[in-house]
C-alpha positions as CSV (number, residue, x, y, z in Angstrom):
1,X,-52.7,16.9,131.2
2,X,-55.0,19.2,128.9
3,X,-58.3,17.5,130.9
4,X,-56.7,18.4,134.3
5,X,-56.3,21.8,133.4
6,X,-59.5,22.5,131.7
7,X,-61.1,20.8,134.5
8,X,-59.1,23.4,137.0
9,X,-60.1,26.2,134.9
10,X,-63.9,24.7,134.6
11,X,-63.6,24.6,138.4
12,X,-62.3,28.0,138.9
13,X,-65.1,29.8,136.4
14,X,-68.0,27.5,138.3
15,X,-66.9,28.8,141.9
16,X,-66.7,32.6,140.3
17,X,-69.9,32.1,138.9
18,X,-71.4,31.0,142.8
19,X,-69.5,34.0,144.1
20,X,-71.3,36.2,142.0
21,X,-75.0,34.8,142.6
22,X,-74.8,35.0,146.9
23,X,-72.9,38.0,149.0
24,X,-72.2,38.2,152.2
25,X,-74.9,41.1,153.7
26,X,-73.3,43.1,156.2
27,X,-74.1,47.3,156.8
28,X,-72.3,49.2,159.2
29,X,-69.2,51.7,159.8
30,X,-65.6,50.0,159.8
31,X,-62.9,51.3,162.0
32,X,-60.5,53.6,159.7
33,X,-62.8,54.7,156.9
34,X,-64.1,58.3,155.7
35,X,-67.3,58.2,154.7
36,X,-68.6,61.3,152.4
37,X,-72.2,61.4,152.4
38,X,-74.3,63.5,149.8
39,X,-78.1,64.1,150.1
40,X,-80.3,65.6,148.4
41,X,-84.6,65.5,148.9
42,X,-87.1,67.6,146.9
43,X,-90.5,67.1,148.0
44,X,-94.2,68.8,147.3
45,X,-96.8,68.8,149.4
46,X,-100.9,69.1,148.8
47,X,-103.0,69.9,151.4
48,X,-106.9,70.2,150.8
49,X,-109.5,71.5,153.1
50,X,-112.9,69.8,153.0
51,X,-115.3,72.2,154.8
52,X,-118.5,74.4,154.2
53,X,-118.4,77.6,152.6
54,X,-118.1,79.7,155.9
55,X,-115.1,78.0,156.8
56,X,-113.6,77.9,153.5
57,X,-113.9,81.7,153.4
58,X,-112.5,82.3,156.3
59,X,-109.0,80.2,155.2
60,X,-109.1,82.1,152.8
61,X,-109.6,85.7,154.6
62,X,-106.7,84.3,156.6
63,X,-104.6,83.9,153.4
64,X,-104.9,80.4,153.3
65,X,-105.7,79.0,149.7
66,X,-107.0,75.8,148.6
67,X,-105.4,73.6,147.9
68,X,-102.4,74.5,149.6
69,X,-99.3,73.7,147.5
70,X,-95.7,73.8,149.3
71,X,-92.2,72.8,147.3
72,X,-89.3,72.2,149.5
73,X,-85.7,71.0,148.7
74,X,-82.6,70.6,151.1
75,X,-79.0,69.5,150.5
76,X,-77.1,67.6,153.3
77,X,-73.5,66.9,152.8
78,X,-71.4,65.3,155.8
79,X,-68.0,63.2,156.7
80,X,-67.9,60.4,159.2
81,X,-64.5,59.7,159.9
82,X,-63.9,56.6,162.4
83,X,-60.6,55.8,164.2
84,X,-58.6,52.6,165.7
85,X,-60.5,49.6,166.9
86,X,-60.2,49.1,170.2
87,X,-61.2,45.9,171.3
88,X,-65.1,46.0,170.6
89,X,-65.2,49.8,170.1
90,X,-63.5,52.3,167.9
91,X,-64.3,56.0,167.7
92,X,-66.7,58.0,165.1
93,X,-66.7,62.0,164.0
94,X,-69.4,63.4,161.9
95,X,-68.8,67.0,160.7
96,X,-71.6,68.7,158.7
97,X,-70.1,70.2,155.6
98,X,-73.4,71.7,154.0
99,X,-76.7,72.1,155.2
100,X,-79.9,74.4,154.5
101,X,-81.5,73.1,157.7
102,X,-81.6,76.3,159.8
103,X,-80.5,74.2,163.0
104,X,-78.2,71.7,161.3
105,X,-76.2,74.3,160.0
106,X,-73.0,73.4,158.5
107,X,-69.9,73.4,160.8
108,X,-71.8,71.3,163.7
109,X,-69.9,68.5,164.2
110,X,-71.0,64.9,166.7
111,X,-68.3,63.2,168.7
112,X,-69.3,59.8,169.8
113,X,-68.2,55.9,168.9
114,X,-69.6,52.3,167.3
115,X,-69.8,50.0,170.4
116,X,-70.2,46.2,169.0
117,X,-71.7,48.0,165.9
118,X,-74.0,50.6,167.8
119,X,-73.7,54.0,167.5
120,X,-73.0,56.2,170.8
121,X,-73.1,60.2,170.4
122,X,-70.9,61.3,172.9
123,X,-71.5,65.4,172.2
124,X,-72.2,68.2,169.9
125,X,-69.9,71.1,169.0
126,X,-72.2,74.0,167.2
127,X,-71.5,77.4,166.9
128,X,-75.1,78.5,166.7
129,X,-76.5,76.1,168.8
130,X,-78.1,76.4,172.1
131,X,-77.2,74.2,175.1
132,X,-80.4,73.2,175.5
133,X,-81.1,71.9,171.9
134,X,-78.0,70.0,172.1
135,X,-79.3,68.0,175.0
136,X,-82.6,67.6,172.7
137,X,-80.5,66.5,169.7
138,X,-78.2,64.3,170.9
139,X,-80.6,61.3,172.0
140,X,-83.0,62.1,168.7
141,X,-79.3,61.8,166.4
142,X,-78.8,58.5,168.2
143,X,-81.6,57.2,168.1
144,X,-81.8,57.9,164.1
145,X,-78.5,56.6,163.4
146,X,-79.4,52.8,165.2
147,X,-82.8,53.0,164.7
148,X,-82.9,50.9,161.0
149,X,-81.2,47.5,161.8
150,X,-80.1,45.2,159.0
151,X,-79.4,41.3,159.1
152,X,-76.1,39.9,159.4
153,X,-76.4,37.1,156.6
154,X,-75.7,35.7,153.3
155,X,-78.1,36.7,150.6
156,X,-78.6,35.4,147.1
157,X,-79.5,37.3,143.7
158,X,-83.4,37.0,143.4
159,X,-83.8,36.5,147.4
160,X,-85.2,39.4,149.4
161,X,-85.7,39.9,153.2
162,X,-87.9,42.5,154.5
163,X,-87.8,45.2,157.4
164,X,-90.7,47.0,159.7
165,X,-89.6,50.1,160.9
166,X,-91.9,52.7,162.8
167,X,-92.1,56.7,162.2
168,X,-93.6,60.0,163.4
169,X,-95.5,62.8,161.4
170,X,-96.3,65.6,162.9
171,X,-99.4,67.6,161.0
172,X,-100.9,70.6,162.6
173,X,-101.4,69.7,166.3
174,X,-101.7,65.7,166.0
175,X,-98.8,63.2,165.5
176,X,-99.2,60.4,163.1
177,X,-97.2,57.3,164.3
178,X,-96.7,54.9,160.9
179,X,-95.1,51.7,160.1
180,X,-93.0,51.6,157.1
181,X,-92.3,47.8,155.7
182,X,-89.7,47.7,153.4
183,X,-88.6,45.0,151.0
184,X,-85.1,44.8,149.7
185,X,-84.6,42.6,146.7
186,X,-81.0,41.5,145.5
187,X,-81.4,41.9,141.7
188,X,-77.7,41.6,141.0
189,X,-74.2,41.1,141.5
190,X,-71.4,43.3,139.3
191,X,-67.5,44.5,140.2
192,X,-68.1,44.0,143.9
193,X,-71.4,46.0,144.3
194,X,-74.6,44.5,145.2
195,X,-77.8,46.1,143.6
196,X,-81.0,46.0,144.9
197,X,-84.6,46.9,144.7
198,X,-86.6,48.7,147.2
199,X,-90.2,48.5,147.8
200,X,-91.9,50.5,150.8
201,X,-95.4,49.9,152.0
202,X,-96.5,52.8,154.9
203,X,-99.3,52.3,156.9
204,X,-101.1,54.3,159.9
205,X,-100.6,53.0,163.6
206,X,-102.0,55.6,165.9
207,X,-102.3,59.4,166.3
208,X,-102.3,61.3,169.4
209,X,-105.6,62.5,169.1
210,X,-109.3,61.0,168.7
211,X,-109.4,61.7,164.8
212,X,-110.7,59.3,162.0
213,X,-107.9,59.4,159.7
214,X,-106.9,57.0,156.6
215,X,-103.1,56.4,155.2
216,X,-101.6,54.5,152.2
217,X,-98.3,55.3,150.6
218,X,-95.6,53.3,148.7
219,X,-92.1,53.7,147.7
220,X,-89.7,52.3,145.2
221,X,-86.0,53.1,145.1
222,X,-82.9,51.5,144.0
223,X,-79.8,50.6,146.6
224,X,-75.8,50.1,146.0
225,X,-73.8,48.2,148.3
226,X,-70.8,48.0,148.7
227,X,-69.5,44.6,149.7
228,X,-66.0,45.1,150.7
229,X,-66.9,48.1,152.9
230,X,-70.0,46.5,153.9
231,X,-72.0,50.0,153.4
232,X,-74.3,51.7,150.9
233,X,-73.0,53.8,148.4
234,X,-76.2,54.8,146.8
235,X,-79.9,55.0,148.1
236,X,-82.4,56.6,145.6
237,X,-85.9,56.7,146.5
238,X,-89.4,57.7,145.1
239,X,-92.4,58.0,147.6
240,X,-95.7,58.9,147.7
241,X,-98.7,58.7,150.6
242,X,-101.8,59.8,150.6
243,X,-103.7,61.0,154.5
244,X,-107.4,61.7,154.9
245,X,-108.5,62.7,158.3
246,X,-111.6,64.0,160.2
247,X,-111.2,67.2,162.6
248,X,-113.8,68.8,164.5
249,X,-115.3,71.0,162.2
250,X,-113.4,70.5,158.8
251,X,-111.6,67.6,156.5
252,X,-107.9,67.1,155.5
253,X,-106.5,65.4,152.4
254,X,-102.9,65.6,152.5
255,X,-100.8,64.1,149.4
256,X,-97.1,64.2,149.4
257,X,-94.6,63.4,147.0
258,X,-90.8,63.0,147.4
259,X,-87.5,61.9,145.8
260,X,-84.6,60.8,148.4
261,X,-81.1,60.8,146.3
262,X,-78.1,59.7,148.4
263,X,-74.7,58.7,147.8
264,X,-71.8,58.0,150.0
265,X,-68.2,58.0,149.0
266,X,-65.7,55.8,151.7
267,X,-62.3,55.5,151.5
268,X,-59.5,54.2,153.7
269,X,-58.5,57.2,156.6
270,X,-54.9,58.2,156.0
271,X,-54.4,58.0,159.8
């Protein structure tokens, strides 16, 4: 009788001990949740003009120094709150409770829905907003909120999968298309929370214009996941890239540095 039990026991500690080392990866809203998000980004930038001395002067009779050092900081806070599944839809408002962006201004609230977990924005409500800019926004909101696509699969501790996802800088007149390649890393597994490692990579596709230019940047950060609610409760993030490019009559190193701190509370909707 004591050897069946301890072998029940050894049984149940061995399968809790698997549980613990593999989790099932999936990100996305679920119907009937709030979702509280919190973000906060400071980031410095250093520009540096490589010129002769006529065109250096003249920057700086135009008031331009350098280097040119800009500091920059801004706060989003927002709640998504989704409704009642209805067969493969259910219905998502985001309402922007504090913002420093001068068009994002807190109050401005996006009506749309998750359709077989893809975000639809529906409309805008802003009280500052033009009409025309909410016809600009609405596509660019959507296309942000689906535009990072995770997979749907089991994961174990020490395994890591990896994601290419594209961006666009704009600097002066030219727009810098990259490729960012990130690497997530499951490092552990603790009181239903998945903790990972992130490691970004950015490199330089194409710009708009004929210009020689050179990028390199990384990023590390750190990601909670929640495995219940199947969403991320914390994403921290520490980057830095580096630009060089050839204009017409002058040089450009550009260094920035930035630190992405994000957390998201969910709980169940009262409703």
């Amino acid at each position: 009788m004591k050897k069946t039990i301890l072998l029940i026991l050894l049984t149940i500690s061995i399968t809790s001990c698997k549980s613990q080392e593999e989790i099932d990866f999936k990100v996305g809203y679920l119907p009937n949740y709030n979702y509280t998000l919190t973000q906060k980004q400071i980031s410095e930038n250093n520009v540096k003009y490589i010129a002769s001395d006529k065109i250096l002067q003249n920057l700086k009779n135009n008031g331009v120094e350098n280097p040119t050092i800009t500091k920059d900081s801004s706060l989003l806070k927002s709640v998504s709150k989704t409704g009642k599944q209805k067969g493969n839809e259910f219905p998502i408002d985001i309402e922007l409770l504090e913002s420093n962006n001068p068009t994002l201004t807190s109050g401005t609230k996006f009506f749309g829905k998750s359709i077989d977990g893809k975000t639809k924005i529906d409309s805008i409500y802003s009280s500052t907003m033009t009409e025309e800019k909410k016809r600009t926004l609405l596509p660019a909101m959507e296309s942000m909120m689906n535009q990072i696509k995770y997979p749907n699969r089991k994961i174990k501790v020490g395994e890591s999968f990896e994601q290419k996802n594209p961006m666009s800088t704009p600097i002066a007149d030219v727009t810098i298309e990259m490729e960012i390649n990130s690497i997530y890393t499951l490092k552990k597994v603790e009181n239903g929370i998945g903790y990972f490692d992130l490691d970004q990579v950015y490199t330089i596709k194409s710009a708009t214009k004929d210009y020689e230019m050179e990028l390199d940047g990384i990023g590390k950060g750190q990601i909670d996941y929640d495995i219940e609610k199947q969403f991320f409760t914390k994403f921290y993030l520490e980057m830095e890239m580096n630009l060089k490019t050839e204009l017409e009559v002058f040089s450009i190193e550009l260094q920035t540095k930035s630190i992405t701190d994000q957390t998201t509370e969910i709980i169940k909707a009262s409703r």
